[in-house]
N, C-alpha and C positions, 0 to 999 in steps of 0.2 A: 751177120751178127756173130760176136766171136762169141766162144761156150766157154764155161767156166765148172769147174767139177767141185762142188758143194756137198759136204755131208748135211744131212736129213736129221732135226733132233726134234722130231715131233709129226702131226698132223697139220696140212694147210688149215686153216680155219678163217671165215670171215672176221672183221676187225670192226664189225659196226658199232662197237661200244669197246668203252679204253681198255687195254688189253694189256700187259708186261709179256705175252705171247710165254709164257712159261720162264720167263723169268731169261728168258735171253739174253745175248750182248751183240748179237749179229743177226738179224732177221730178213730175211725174202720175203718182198712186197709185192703183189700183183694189182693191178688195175684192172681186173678180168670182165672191165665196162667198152663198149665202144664211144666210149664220153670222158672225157679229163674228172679225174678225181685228186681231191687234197685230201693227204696223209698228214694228221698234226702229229707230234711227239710234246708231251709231257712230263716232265717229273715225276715224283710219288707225290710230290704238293698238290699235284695239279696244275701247275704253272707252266703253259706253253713255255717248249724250250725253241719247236723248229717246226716248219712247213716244207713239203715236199708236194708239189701237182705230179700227176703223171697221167700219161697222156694216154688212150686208149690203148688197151691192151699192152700195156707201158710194165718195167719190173724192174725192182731198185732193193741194192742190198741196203740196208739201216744200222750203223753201229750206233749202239747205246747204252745206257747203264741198266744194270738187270731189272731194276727198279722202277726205269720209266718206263709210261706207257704208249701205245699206240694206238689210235682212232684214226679211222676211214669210212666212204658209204660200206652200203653193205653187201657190194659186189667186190670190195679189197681183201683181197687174202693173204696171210700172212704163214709164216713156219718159220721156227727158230733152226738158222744153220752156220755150220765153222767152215772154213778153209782148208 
């Protein structure tokens, strides 16, 4: 797996409820379930914008508007990070 060097703009925190993770634009997803979980992304409306599964123990960066939010179970962890 190749590694990638991410600045850190916060604490991981679970995403079990919709979250803007601190008002990010770039955020680190973990699945840290041994079970597939869906990550939805929302607007500030509330209006599904986009779904993402990921797959056990799976981790995905998410670009998005600062505004929108992020919901997952409550084993998905999130952190706002830059390039």
């Amino acid at each position: 797996m190749a590694s990638e060097t991410l600045k850190l703009h916060g604490v991981e925190a679970a995403i079990a409820t919709d979250s803007n993770v601190g008002f990010a634009t770039i955020v680190r997803v973990l699945n840290n379930s041994g079970s597939a979980q869906l990550v939805t992304q929302k607007n500030a409306g509330g209006t599904t914008i986009g779904t993402i599964t990921l797959y056990a123990y799976e981790c995905a960066n998410i670009k998005k508007a600062a505004t929108d939010t992020l919901i997952g179970a409550s084993t998905t962890l999130a952190v706002s990070v830059s390039h």
